[in-house]
N, C-alpha and C positions, 0 to 999 in steps of 0.2 A: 238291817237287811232290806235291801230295796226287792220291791212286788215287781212282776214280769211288765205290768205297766209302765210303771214307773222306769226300769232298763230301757223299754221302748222307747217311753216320752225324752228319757238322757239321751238315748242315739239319733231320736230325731232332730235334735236341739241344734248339732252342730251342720253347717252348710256343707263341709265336706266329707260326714258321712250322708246326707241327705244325698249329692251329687254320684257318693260311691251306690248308691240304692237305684240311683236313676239310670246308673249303666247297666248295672246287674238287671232292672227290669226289661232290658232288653235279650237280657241272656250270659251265660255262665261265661266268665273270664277270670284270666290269670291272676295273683297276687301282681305284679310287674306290670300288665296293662292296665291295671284301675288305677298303678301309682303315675303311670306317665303325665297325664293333663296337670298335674301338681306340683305345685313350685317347693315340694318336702323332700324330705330325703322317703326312701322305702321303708325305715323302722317308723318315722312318723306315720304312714298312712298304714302302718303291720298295727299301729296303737289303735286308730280308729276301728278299721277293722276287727280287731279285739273287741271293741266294744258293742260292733255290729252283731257278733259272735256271739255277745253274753247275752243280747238283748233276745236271740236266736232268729234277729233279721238273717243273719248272712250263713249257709252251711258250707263248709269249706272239706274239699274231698282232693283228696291227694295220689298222684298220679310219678313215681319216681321224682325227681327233685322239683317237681312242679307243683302246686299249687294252684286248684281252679274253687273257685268260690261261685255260690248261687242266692239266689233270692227266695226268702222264705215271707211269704206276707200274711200268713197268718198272724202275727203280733201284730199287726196293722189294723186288721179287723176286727181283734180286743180292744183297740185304743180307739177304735172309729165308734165299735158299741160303748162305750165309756162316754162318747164325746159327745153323741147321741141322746145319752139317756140324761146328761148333765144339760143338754138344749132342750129337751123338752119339758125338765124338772124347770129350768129357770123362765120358759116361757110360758108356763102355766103361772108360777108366783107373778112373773110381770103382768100378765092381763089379770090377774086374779087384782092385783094393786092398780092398776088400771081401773079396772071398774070402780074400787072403792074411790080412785078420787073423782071418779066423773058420778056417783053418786053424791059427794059430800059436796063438789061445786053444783049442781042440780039442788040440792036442797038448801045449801044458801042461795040462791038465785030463784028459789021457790017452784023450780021447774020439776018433771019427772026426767028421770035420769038416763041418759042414751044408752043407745047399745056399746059395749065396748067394742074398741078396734081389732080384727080380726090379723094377728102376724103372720106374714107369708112366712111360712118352712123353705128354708134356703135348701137346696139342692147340695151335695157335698158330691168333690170327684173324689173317686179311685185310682190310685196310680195301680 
């Protein structure tokens, strides 16, 4: 059983659910206008969208034989805290490892040992 992460991380994986997200973040359209740009038939992009669905990137509301789908980006900001707290876990171990070897080359070379290098926090966008 995959975790709502993990759905996320699967639908963000392919380019053209990633593409069908970047339309939706403009605002709610038809099942038939997201498929147009795509060189698939409408069941292929009815598949992604399914998957968009399970991830509960996409909410899909229905209107007589229409179908209009919207953008849900709350699973997004699960995955962004996830990716977050996995960058700050591993840049703590890398300066923490850092230090140790500018301390171990410092005491072979008899010297006292530097400051460790301070890593800039990269910025992350929001779609």
């Amino acid at each position: 059983m995959q975790t709502a992460l993990d759905q996320t991380l699967t639908a963000l994986a392919d380019p053209t659910r990633r593409a069908i997200l970047q339309r939706l973040s403009q605002g709610e359209a038809r099942v038939t206008e997201l498929a147009e740009p795509f060189a698939m038939s409408l069941n292929a992009v009815s598949k992604h969208i399914r998957v968009l669905e399970r991830a509960q990137l996409v909410h899909r509301r229905q209107a007589g034989r229409e179908h209009f789908l919207s953008f849900n980006p709350e699973p997004l900001d699960a995955a962004t805290a996830w990716i977050e707290a996995q960058r700050a876990f591993w840049t703590a171990r890398l300066d923490a490892l850092d230090g140790l070897l500018r301390a171990e080359d410092a005491a072979a070379a008899g010297k006292p040992p530097s400051e460790p290098v301070q890593r800039r926090k990269k910025k992350g966008r929001r779609t």
